[in-house]
VOGU-3710 file (C-alpha; in Angstrom, 3 decimals, decimal comma):
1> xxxxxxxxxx> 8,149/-9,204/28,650  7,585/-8,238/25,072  6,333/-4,734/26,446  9,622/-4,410/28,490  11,941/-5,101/24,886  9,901/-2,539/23,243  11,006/0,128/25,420  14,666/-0,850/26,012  14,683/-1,055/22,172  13,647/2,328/22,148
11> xxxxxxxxxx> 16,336/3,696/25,116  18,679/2,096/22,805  17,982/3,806/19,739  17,861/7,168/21,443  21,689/6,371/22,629  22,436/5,838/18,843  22,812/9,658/18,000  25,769/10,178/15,423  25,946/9,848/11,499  26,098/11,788/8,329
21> xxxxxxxxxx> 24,782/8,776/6,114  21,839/8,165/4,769  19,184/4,857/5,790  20,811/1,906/4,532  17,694/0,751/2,786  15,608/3,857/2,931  17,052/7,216/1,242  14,452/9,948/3,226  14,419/13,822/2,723  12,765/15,587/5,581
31> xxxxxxxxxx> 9,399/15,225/4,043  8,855/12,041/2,524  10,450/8,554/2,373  12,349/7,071/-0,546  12,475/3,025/-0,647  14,926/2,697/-2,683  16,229/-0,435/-4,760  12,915/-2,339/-4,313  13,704/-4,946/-7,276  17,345/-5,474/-6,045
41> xxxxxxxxxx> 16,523/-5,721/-2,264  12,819/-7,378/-1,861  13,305/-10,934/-3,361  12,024/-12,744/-0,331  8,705/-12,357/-2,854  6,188/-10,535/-4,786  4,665/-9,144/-2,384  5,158/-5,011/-2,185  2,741/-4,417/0,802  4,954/-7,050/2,690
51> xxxxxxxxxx> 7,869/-5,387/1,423  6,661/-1,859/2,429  5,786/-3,006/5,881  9,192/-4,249/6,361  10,865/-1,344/4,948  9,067/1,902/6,366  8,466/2,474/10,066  4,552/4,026/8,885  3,237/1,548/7,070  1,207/-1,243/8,877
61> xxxxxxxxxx> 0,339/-4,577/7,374  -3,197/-5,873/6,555  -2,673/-9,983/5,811  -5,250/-11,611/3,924  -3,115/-14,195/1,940  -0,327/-15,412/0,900  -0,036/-12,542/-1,478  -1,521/-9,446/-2,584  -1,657/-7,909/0,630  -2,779/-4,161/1,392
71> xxxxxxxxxx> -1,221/-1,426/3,689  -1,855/0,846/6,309  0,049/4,212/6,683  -0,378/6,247/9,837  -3,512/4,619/11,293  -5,049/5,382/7,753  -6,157/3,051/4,842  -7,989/2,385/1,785  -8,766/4,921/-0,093  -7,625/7,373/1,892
81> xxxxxxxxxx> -3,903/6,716/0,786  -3,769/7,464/-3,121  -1,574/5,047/-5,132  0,126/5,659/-8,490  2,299/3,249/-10,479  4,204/5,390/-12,611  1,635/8,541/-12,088  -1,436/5,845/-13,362  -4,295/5,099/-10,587  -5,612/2,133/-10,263
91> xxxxxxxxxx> -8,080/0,693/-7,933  -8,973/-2,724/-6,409  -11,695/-4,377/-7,896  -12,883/-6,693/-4,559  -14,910/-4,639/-1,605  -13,124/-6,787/0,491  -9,696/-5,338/-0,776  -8,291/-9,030/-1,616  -6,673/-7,006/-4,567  -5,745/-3,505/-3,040
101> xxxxxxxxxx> -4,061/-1,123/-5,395  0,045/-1,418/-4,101  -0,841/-5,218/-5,244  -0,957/-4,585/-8,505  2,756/-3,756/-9,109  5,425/-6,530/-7,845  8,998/-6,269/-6,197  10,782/-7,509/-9,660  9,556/-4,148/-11,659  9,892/-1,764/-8,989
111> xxxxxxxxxx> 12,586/0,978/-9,002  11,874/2,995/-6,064  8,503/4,121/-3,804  8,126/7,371/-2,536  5,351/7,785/0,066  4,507/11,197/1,123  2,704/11,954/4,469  0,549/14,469/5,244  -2,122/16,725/2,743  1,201/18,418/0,744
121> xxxxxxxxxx> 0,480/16,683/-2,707  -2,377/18,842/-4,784  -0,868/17,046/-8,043  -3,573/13,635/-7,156  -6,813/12,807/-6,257  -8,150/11,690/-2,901  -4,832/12,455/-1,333  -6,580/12,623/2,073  -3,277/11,426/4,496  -1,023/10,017/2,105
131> xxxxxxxxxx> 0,261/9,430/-1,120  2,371/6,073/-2,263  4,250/6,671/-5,936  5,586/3,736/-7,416  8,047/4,209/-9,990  9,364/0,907/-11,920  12,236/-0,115/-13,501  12,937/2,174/-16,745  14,857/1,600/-19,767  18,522/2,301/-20,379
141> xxxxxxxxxx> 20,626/2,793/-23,558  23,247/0,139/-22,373  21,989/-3,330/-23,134  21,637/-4,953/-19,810  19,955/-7,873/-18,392  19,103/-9,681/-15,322  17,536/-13,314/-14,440  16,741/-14,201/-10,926  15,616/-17,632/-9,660  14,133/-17,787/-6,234
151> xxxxxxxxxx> 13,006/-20,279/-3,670  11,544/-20,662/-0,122  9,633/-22,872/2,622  6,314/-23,645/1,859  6,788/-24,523/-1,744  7,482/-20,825/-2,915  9,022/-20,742/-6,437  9,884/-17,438/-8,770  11,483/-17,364/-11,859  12,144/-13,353/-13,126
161> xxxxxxxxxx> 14,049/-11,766/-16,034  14,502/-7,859/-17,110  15,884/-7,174/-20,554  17,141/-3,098/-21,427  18,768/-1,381/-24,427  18,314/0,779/-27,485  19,969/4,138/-28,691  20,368/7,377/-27,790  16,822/7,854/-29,378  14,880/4,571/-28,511
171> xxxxxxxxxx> 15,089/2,752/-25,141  13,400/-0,634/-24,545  12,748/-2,569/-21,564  10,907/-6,176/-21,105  10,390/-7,497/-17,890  8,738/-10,608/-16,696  8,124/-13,146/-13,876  6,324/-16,183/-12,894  5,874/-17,810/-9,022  4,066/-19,992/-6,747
181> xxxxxxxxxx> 3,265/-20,753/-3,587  1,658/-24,002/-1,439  0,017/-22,366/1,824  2,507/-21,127/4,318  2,293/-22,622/7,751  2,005/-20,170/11,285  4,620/-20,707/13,997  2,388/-23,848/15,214  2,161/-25,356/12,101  -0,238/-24,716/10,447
191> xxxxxxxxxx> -1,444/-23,780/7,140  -4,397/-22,208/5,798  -6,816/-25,167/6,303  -5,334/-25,850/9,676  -5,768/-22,513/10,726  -9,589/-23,075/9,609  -9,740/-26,166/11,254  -8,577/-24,439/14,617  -11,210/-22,158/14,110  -14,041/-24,762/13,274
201> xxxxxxxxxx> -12,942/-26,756/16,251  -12,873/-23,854/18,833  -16,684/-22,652/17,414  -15,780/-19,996/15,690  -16,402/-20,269/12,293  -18,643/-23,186/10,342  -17,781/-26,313/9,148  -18,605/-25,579/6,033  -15,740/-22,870/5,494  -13,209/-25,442/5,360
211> xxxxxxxxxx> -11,013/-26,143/1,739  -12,426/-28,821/-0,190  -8,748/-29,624/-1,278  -6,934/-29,107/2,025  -3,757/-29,137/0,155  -4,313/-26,573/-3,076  -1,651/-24,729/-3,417  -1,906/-20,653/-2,112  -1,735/-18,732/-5,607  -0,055/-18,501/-8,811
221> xxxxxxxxxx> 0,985/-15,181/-10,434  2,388/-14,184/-13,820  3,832/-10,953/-14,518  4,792/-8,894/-17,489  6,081/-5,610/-18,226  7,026/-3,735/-21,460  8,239/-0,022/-21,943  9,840/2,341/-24,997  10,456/5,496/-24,659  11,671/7,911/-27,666
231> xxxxxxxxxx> 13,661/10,645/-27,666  12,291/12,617/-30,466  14,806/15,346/-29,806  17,081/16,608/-28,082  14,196/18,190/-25,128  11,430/15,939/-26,340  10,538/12,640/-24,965  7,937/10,003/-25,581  7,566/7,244/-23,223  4,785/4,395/-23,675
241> xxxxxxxxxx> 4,595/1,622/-20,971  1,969/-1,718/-20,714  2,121/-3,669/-17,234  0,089/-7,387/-16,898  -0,463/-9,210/-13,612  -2,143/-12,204/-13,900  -3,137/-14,739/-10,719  -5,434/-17,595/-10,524  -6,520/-19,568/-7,850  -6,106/-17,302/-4,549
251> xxxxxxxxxx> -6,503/-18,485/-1,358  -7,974/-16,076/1,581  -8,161/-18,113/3,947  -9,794/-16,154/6,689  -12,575/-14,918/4,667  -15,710/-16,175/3,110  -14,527/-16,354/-0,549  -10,803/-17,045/-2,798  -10,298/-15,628/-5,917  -10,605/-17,683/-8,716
261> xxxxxxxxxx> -8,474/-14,879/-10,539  -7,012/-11,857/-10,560  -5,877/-9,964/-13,298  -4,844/-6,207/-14,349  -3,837/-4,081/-16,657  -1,613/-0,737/-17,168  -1,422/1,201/-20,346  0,172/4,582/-20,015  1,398/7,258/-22,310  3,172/10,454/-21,467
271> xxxxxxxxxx> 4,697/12,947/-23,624  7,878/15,186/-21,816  9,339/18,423/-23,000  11,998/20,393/-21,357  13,177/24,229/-21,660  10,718/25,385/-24,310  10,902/28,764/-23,224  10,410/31,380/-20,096  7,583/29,735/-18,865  7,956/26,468/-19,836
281> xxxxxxxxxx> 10,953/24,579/-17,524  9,164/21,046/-18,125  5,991/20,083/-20,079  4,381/16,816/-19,355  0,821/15,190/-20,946  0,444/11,854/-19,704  -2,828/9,418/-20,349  -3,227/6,350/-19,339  -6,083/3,270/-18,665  -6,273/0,853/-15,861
291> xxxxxxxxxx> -8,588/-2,599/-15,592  -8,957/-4,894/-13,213  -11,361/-8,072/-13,052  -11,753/-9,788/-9,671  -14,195/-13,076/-9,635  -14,209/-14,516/-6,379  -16,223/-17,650/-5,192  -16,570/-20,315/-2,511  -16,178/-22,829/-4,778  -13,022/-24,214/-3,111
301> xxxxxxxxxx> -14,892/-24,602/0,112  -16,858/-27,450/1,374  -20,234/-25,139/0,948  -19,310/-25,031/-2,571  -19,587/-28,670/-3,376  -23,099/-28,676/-4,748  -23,686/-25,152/-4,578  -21,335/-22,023/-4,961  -21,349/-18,260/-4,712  -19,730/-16,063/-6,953
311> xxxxxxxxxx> -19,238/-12,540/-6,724  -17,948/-10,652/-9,799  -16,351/-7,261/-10,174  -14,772/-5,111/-12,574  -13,445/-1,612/-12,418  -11,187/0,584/-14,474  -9,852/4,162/-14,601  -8,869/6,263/-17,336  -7,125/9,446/-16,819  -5,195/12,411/-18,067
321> xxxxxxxxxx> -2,624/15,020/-16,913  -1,251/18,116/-18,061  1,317/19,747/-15,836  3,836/22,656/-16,792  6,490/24,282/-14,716  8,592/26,936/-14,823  11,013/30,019/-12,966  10,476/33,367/-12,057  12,928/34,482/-10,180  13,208/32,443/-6,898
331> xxxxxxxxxx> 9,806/30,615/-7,713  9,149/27,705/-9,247  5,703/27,397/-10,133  3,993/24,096/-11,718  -0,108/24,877/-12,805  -1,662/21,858/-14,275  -5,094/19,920/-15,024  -5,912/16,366/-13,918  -9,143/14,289/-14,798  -10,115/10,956/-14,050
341> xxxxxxxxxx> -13,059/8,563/-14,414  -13,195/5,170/-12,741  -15,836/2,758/-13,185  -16,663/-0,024/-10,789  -19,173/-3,107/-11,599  -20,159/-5,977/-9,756  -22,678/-8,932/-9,164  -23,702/-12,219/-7,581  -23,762/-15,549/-9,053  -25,070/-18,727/-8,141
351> xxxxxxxxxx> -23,978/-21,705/-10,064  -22,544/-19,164/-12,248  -26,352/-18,238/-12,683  -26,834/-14,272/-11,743  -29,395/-13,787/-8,754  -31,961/-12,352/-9,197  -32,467/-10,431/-5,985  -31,603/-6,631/-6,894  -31,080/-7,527/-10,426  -27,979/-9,209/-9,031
361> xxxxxxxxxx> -25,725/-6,338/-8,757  -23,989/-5,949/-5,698  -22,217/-2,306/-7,556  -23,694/-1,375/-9,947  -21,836/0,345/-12,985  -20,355/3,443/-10,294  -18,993/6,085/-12,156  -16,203/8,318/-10,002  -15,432/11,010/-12,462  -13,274/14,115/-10,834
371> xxxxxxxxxx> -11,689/17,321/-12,709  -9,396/19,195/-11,061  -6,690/21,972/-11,450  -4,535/22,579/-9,280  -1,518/25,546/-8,639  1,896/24,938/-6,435  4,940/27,184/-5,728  8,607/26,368/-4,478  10,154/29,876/-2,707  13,692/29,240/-2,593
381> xxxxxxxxxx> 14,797/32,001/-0,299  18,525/30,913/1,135  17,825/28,790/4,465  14,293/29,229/3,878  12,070/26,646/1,291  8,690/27,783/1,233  6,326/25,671/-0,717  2,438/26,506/-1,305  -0,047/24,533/-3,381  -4,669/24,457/-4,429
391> xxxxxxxxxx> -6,389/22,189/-5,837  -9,767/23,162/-6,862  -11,491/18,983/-6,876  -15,045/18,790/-9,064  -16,039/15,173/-8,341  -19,390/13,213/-9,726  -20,329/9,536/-8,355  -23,335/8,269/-10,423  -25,064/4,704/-9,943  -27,169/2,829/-13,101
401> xxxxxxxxxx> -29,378/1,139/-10,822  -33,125/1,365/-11,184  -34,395/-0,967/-8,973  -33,622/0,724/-6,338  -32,837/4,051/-8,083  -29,025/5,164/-6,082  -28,788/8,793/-5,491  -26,345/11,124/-7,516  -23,516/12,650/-5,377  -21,613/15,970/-6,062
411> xxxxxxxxxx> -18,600/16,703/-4,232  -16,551/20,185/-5,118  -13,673/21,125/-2,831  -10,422/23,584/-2,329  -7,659/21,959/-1,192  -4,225/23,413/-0,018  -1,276/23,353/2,173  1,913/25,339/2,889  4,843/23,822/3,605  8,055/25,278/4,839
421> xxxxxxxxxx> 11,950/23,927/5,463  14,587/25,634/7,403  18,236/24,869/6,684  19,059/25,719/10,554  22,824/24,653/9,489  25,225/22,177/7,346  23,320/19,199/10,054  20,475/20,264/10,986  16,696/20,981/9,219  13,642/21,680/10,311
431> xxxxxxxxxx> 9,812/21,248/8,621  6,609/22,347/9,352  3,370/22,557/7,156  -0,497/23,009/6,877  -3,033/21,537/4,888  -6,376/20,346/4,088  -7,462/17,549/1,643  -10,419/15,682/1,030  -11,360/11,865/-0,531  -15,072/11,051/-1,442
441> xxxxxxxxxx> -17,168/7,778/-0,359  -16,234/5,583/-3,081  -19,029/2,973/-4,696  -18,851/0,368/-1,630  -19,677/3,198/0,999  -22,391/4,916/-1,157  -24,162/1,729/-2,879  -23,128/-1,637/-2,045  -25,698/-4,434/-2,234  -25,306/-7,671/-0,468
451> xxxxxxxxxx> -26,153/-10,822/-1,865  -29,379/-10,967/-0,081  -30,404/-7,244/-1,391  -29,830/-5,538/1,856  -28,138/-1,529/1,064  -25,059/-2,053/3,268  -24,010/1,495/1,637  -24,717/4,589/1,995  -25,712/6,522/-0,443  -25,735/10,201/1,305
461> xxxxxxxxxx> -22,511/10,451/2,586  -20,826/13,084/2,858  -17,019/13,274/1,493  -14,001/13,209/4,507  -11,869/16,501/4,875  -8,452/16,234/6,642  -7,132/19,170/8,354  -3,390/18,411/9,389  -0,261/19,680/10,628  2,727/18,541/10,301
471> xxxxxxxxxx> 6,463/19,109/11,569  9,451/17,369/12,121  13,543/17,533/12,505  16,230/15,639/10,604  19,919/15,643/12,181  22,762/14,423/10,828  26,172/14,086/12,447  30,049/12,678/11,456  28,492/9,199/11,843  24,858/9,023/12,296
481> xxxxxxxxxx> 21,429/10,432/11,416  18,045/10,872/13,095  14,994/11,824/11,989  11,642/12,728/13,945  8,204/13,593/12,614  5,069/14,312/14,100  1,747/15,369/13,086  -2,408/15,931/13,977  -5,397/15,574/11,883  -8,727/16,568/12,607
491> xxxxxxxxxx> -10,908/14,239/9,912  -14,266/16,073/9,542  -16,884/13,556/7,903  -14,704/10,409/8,704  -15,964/7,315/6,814  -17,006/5,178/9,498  -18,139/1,488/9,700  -21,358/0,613/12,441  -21,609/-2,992/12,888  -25,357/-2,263/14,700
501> xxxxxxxxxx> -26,801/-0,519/11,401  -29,499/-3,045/9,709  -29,034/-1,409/6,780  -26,743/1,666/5,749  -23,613/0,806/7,870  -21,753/3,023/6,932  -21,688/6,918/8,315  -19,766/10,369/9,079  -18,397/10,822/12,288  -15,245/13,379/13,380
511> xxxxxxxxxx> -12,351/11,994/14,855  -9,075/13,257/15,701  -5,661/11,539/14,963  -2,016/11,756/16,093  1,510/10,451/16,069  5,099/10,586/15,245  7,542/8,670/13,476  11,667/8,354/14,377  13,952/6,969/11,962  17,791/6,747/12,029
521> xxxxxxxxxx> 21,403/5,009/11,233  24,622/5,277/13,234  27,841/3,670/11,820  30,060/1,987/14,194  32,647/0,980/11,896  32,994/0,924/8,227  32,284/-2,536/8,038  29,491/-2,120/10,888  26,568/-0,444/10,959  22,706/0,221/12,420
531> xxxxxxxxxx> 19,455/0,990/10,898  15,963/1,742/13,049  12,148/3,636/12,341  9,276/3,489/15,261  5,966/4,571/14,915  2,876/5,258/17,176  -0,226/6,573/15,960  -3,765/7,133/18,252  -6,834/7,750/16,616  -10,252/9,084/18,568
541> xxxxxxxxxx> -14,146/9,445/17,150  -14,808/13,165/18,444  -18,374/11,092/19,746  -19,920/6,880/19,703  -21,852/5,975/16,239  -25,159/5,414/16,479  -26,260/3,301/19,049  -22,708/2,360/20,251  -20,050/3,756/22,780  -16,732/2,374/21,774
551> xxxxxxxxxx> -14,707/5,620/20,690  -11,559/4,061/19,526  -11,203/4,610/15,982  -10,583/1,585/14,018  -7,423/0,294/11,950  -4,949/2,043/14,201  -2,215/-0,074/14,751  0,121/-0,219/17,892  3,621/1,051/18,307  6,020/-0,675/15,811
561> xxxxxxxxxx> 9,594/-0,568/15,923  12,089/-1,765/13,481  15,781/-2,333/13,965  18,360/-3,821/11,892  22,464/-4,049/12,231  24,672/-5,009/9,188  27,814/-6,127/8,067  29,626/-5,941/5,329  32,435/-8,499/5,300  34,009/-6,749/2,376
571> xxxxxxxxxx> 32,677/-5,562/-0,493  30,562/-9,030/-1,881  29,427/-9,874/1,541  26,447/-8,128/3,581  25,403/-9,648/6,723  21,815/-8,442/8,154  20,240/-8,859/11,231  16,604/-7,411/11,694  13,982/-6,974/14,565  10,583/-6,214/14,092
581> xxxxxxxxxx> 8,722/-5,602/17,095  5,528/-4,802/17,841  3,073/-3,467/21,047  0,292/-5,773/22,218  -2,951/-4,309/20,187  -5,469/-3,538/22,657  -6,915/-0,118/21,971  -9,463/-1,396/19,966  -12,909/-0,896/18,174  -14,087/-3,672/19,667
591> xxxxxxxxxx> -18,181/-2,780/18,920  -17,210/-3,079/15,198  -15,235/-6,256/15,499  -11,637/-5,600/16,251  -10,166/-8,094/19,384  -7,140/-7,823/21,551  -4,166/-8,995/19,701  -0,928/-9,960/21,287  2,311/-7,938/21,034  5,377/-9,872/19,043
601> xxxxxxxxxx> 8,608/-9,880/18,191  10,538/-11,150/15,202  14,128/-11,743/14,359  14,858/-12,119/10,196  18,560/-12,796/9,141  19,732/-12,204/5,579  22,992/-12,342/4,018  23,996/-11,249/0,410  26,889/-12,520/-1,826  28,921/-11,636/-5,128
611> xxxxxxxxxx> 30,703/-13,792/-6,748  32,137/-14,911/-10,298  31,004/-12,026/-13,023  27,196/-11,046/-12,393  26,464/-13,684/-10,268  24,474/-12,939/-6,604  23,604/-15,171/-3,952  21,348/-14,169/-1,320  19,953/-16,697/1,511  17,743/-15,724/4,301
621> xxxxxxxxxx> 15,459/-16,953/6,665  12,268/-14,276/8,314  11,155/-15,370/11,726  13,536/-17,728/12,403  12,476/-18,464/16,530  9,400/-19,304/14,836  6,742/-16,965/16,306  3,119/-17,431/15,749  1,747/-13,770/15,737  -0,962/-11,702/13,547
631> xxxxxxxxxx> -0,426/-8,176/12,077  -3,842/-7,952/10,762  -6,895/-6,870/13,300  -11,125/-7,895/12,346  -12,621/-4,758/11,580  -15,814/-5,490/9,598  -15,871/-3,585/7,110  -14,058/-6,577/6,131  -16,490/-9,684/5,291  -14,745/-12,376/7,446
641> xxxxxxxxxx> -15,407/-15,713/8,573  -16,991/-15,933/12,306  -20,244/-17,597/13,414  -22,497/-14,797/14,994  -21,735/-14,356/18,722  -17,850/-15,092/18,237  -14,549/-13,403/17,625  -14,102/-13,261/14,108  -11,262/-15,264/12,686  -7,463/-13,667/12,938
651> xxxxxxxxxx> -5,243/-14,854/10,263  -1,139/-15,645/11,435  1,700/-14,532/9,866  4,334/-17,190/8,314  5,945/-19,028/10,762  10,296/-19,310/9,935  10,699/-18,886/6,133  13,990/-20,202/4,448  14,868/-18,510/1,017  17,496/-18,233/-1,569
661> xxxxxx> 17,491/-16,118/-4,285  20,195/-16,284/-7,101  20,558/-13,422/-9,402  22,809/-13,183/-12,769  23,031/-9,570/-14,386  24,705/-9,477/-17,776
//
C-alpha cells in the first residue's frame, strides 16, 4: 500500500506543472540548493541534519540520537560531503560519527545552507560529491533582537536569544541558546531503553547494553555565538567570529557507547577588500581554528557498573585562504590558495585508566595536512554561462605511532570541472557539467586501532576519485516551477567497508552511481499553494570485496518524496501540511550489515502566527498518525549493538511530537 502512495504521489506532482515562484522554503538556482531562513523556520529543534532532511529532497537521514545527527546526500556520506560553517572546516571527533560535522552548528544561528552537488567546487577540500556551506546569522547596523522559547513531547525545552547592532563601522552580534531533552518515544512507545529492552528480549543485543538509569534524560546542549565585523573603510572589511557548542550526557542508544560530552569550538578571521584595482574585484584572507573533544563511555550502561570503557578523541583543524577575483572582459576569474591541517587523537580507557594494549591509542595523533591552489572562470557570453575551474590538491596523512610504526601516505591530485548554463528563454534553463574530484582515507580508514589492538584500518589505501556528470532543467511558468536534475559518477578507489576482513576492513573497490532529483511549487491561489522534491539514487560495486558477493553499494537510501501544501489565512497566519514518504529499503548490503527496512509515510502539520508587535506563535505536531518507522540502515562501519549471528539493532524515529515555539523580535 505504501508502495502504491509513492507512485500516485508522484503522478500527482507531475500534473502540478505551472508557476513562476520560487520553493516556498527552498530558494534553488539550477545548480545548487539554497535553504533559506533556517533560524526563522527550523524551531521544532537543534537539530540541522533533521532539519536538512526535512527540507531538501537529497539529503537522507542517519539517526543515532536524539540530537546531533549526520546526513546523507545522494547515496554519499562522511567525508565525502565537505562541510563549512562560515568557510571554517571542521570535523567530527567520534569514528562512529556521534558528532558529524553539520552537528556542530544549530538551527538558532543559521542564516541560510547552500549545498552544491556534483565535483563543481575547486574552492574546498575533499569535495568528492558534495559540498554543504553553512552561513549563520550576521550582524546588522540596526539594533535588533530576538528571544524564542520552545517546547515539545518528550520533555524537550529551548530557551534562545540573538542580540545585533553597531555603526556604520562596527557591527556586533551575540547569540545564544540552551535545551533539553528526556528520550523520545517510537510510534509504540517506546523510548530509548525500551527500544533496548525490545532488543534484549528478542536476542539481539546483550543484557548488559541496557541504561543503568532507564529514565536519564537524552542530552543537554548549550550554545553560544559572538561576531564583529569592522568596516575599516569604505572597501575594507574585517570580520572576526567565535562559535561554542557544548553537550553533556548523550544518549546513543543503539550503539555500544553515549557521550559523556561533546564540545566544539570555532574561531575564524577573515579580512575583505573590494575594487582595489583591474585585477582585484574582491580580496579575501580568511584563517580560522576548529576543536572538538568527544569522550564517550559505557558508563551509563549496566556493563559499566563496576567496570567502564572509555574511548577518548580529539581533533582540530586550522586553516587559511587567500582568494582574489577579478574582470576581463566577459570573464570573471577568481585564483586563490587554500591550506589546511587537521589533527585527530584518540585512546581507550578503562576505569579512566589508559590500556595498555597498543599504547592505548585507538588514533593516534593523525595529521591530514593538504595545500592546494586552485583557478576558476565565469564566461558570461549572452544565453550562454560557461564556468571552468583546477585544483591542483598536495595532501600528507602522517601517524606518531611506534608500536606498530603506521605508514606515511602522499596523495597529489588535479581536479576540475566545466560547467555550462543555457538561458533557452525568459522560463526555461538548461545545465550540464563535467568533473572530477578526489577525498583521501581519513585517520579511521588508514589507522584505527580497536580496543583489543586489532588494525581495523588500513593503512595503504588509496585516495577515491569521482568522475561525474551532471545535467538538469529548471522551468518556470505564470504559476508554477519545476526543476529536474540528474547525474552519474564513476568512483574509482571507493572507500569500502568488508565485514569478513580479520584485520584491515577497510579497501578500494569501483562502483558506479546514479540518480535524479525533481523539485517544484505550483500556486493555486494566492492564499493556496504546493511545495514537492523526490529523489532516487542506485549505487553498484563495479565487482564483490574480498571474499563476498553482495554488490549493492552501501548507504544508498530509497526513493524519498516530500510534499507539502500551505495556507496563508492572511498575512499572520500560515497553515502547513507536509508528507514525507519513503520506499521500502531493500536493495541492500546485506554482507556488511545493512537489513530490509520497511517503507513509511509521515504526515507533520504546522501552523505559524503574528500577533501584537514582535510577537510569533508557532504550534506543530511531526508524525501525528503516530508511525513507528527508521530512516537509518546498519552498515558496520558503524560500531552498533547486536550479539554475533543477529540483525544489528535499528533505531526508530520519534513517534507524534507536539511543539510550540514562541518568538518575540524587538
Amino acid at each position: 500500500m505504501i508502495k502504491k502512495s509513492i507512485y500516485l504521489s508522484v503522478l500527482c506532482c507531475f500534473a502540478l506543472q505551472a508557476e513562476e515562484l520560487e520553493s516556498i522554503t527552498v530558494e534553488t538556482s539550477i545548480e545548487t540548493e539554497v535553504i533559506k531562513d533556517v533560524s526563522g523556520e527550523d524551531i521544532k529543534s537543534a537539530d540541522l541534519g533533521e532539519a536538512l532532511f526535512k527540507q531538501s529532497p537529497s539529503v537522507s537521514l542517519v539517526r543515532r540520537s536524539a540530537i546531533a545527527n549526520d546526513i546523507r546526500i545522494r547515496g554519499q556520506r562522511k567525508d565525502d560531503i565537505s562541510v563549512t560553517i562560515d568557510g571554517a572546516k571542521i570535523h567530527g571527533a567520534c569514528p562512529n560519527r556521534m558528532d558529524p560535522p553539520i552537528s556542530h552548528v544549530l538551527t538558532n544561528n543559521v542564516d541560510f545552507i547552500e549545498i552544491n552537488e556534483g565535483p563543481f567546487n575547486v574552492e574546498e577540500f575533499g569535495v568528492l560529491s558534495a559540498d554543504v556551506k553553512v552561513h549563520t546569522l550576521k550582524p546588522t547596523e540596526e539594533f535588533k533582537g530576538e528571544l524564542n522559547l520552545g517546547a515539545g513531547s518528550f520533555g524537550y525545552k529551548k530557551g534562545a536569544f540573538s542580540l545585533s547592532g553597531g555603526t556604520d563601522t562596527v557591527k556586533f552580534l551575540i547569540s545564544g541558546s540552551e535545551e533539553t531533552s528526556e528520550q523520545y518515544e517510537d510510534g509504540n512507545g517506546d523510548d530509548f531503553a525500551g527500544q533496548i529492552q525490545r532488543e534484549i528480549t528478542a536476542g539481539t543485543v546483550p543484557v548488559l547494553t541496557q541504561y543503568t538509569n532507564k529514565n536519564m534524560d537524552a542530552y543537554t546542549k548549550q550554545t553560544l555565538m559572538a561576531k564583529l565585523f569592522w568596516n575599516i573603510t569604505d572597501n575594507q572589511e574585517l570580520r572576526f567570529s567565535y562559535t561554542a557548542n557544548r553537550s553533556d550526557n548523550i544518549l546513543y542508544p543503539s550503539s555500544k557507547m553515549d557521550a559523556i560530552s561533546d564540545d566544539s569550538n570555532i574561531y575564524n578571521i577573515e579580512y575583505i577588500a573590494k575594487n582595489w584595482g583591474a585585477y582585484s574585484k574582491e580580496l579575501s584572507i580568511q584563517a580560522y581554528h576548529s576543536d572538538v573533544e568527544h569522550p564517550m563511555s559505557t558508563l551509563y550502561r549496566d556493563s559499566g557498573a563496576t567496570t567502564y570503557m572509555t574511548h577518548t578523541l580529539t581533533t582540530e583543524v586550522q586553516g587559511v585562504k587567500i582568494k582574489n577575483s577579478f574582470d576581463v572582459s566577459n570573464h570573471t576569474i577568481t585564483m586563490g590558495m587554500d591550506y589546511s591541517v587537521r589533527n585527530w587523537d584518540g585512546g581507550y580507557y578503562k576505569n579512566d585508566v589508559p590500556i595498555p594494549a597498543m599504547n592505548f591509542n585507538s588514533i593516534h595523533d593523525v595529521d591530514t595536512t593538504n595545500t592546494a591552489i586552485f583557478l576558476s572562470d565565469s564566461i558570461n557570453m549572452d544565453k550562454l554561462t560557461l564556468n571552468m575551474g583546477l585544483r591542483y590538491d598536495m595532501t600528507d596523512v602522517t601517524s606518531a605511532s611506534t608500536t606498530p610504526i603506521q605508514q606515511s601516505n602522499n596523495y597529489d591530485d588535479i581536479n576540475g570541472y566545466i560547467l555550462a548554463k543555457y538561458q533557452a528563454t525568459d522560463s526555461i534553463k538548461y545545465f550540464a557539467g563535467i568533473g572530477k574530484s578526489t577525498r583521501v582515507p581519513d585517520a579511521k580508514e588508514l589507522y584505527w586501532m580497536s580496543m583489543g589492538g586489532t588494525a581495523i584500518g588500513t593503512p595503504n589505501l588509496n585516495h577515491t576519485v569521482n568522475y561525474e556528470a551532471d545535467m538538469g532543467v529548471e522551468m518556470k511558468f505564470e504559476n508554477s516551477s519545476i526543476k529536474a536534475k540528474v547525474f552519474y559518477s564513476k568512483l574509482q578507489d571507493y572507500i569500502a567497508y568488508n565485514a569478513d576482513n580479520a584485520i584491515n576492513k577497510y579497501e578500494n573497490v569501483d562502483a558506479t552511481l546514479y540518480g535524479f532529483t525533481l523539485s517544484g511549487s505550483y500556486i493555486a491561489t494566492d492564499s493556496l499553494y504546493f511545495d514537492y522534491g523526490m529523489s532516487y539514487q542506485k549505487g553498484v560495486k563495479d565487482s564483490p570485496l574480498t571474499g563476498q558477493t553482495d554488490t549493492d553499494m552501501p548507504d544508498i537510501a530509497p526513493f524519498k518524496l516530500t510534499s507539502s501544501v500551505n495556507y496563508d489565512w492572511d498575512s499572520s497566519l500560515n497553515i502547513r501540511a507536509e508528507v514525507v514518504v519513503s520506499d521500502a529499503w531493500d536493495v541492500i548490503d546485506n554482507e556488511n550489515g545493512e537489513q530490509n527496512i520497511d517503507a513509511y509515510g509521515v504526515l507533520n502539520l504546522k501552523a505559524t502566527k503574528t500577533f501584537g508587535k514582535g510577537f510569533e506563535l508557532t504550534i506543530g505536531v511531526d508524525n501525528v498518525l503516530d508511525e513507528t518507522y527508521a530512516t537509518s540502515n546498519t552498515y558496520k562501519d558503524l560500531i552498533l549493538l547486536t550479539i554475533p549471528g543477529n540483525d544489528v539493532m535499528l533505531l526508530n524515529e520519534p513517534g507524534r511530537y507536539f511543539y510550540t515555539n514562541l518568538k518575540y523580535k524587538f
